[in-house]
N, C-alpha and C positions, 0 to 999 in steps of 0.2 A: 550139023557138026557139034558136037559136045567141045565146050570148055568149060574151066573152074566158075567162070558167072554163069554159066547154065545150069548146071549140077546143080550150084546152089540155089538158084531160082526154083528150080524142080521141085528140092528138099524142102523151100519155105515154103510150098505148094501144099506137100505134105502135109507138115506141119501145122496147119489150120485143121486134118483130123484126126492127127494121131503124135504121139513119142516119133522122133527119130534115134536110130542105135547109130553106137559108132559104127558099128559093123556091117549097118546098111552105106554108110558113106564110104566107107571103106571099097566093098562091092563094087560100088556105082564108080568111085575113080577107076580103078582098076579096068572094070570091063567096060566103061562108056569110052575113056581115055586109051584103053588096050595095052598098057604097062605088065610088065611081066618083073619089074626090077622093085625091091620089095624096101628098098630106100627111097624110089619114084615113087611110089603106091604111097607112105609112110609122108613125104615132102606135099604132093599135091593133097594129100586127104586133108592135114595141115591148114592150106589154105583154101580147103572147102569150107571146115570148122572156122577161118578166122572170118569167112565170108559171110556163116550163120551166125556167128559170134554181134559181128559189126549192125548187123538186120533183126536183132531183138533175139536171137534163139539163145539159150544158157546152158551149159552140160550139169547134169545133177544124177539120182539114182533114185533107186528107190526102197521104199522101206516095205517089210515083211505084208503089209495092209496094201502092198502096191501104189502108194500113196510118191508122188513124187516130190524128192527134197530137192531144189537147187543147191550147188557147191555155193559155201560161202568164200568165195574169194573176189577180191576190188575190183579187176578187171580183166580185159580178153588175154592180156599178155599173161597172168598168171594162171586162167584155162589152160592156155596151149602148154604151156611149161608143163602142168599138171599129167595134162594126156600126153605130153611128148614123155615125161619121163615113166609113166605107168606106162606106155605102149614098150619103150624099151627093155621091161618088168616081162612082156610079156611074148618077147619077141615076134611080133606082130601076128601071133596065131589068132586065126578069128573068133575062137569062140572065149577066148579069153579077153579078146577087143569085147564083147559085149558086156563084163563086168569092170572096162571102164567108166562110162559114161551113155548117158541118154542126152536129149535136146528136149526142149519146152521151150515156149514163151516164158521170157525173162519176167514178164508182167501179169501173168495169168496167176 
């Protein structure tokens, strides 16, 4: 049975070989959790992201070189602010979630 700590254990699974997109986490709420209500999808993806947030991942993007930049901001609370309010920019269409944001190691 999937929940938000599974999801995110999966994710930092990942994580060790590749980028995670928003829009893969996105996916994964949706269909692991089977939400069809697109303020649900939007709430839990949320605390997927504060979950990778909290366990070393950072959202950032990246440049023309492919080269990944972390977002400069203090902490996890101003991540989420960022992607809450760019996701509402984008009214949660997926393929415009993927010109939000990526994951990385915060340390790498």
């Amino acid at each position: 049975m999937w929940t938000i700590e599974t999801i995110v254990d999966d994710f930092l699974t990942e994580a060790q070989e590749d980028w995670i997109g928003l829009w893969a986490i996105v996916g994964a709420v949706r269909d692991r959790l089977n939400l069809t209500s697109n303020e649900e999808i939007k709430v839990r993806t949320l605390a997927v992201v504060r979950g990778l947030l909290d366990r070393g991942l950072w959202p950032g993007n990246f440049s023309n070189d492919r080269k990944f930049s972390p977002w400069d901001l203090p902490d996890a609370a101003a991540c989420l602010a960022r992607i809450d309010s760019e996701w509402d920019v984008t009214k949660g269409y997926p393929v415009a979630l993927d010109a939000i944001c990526w994951f990385s190691w915060k340390n790498k």
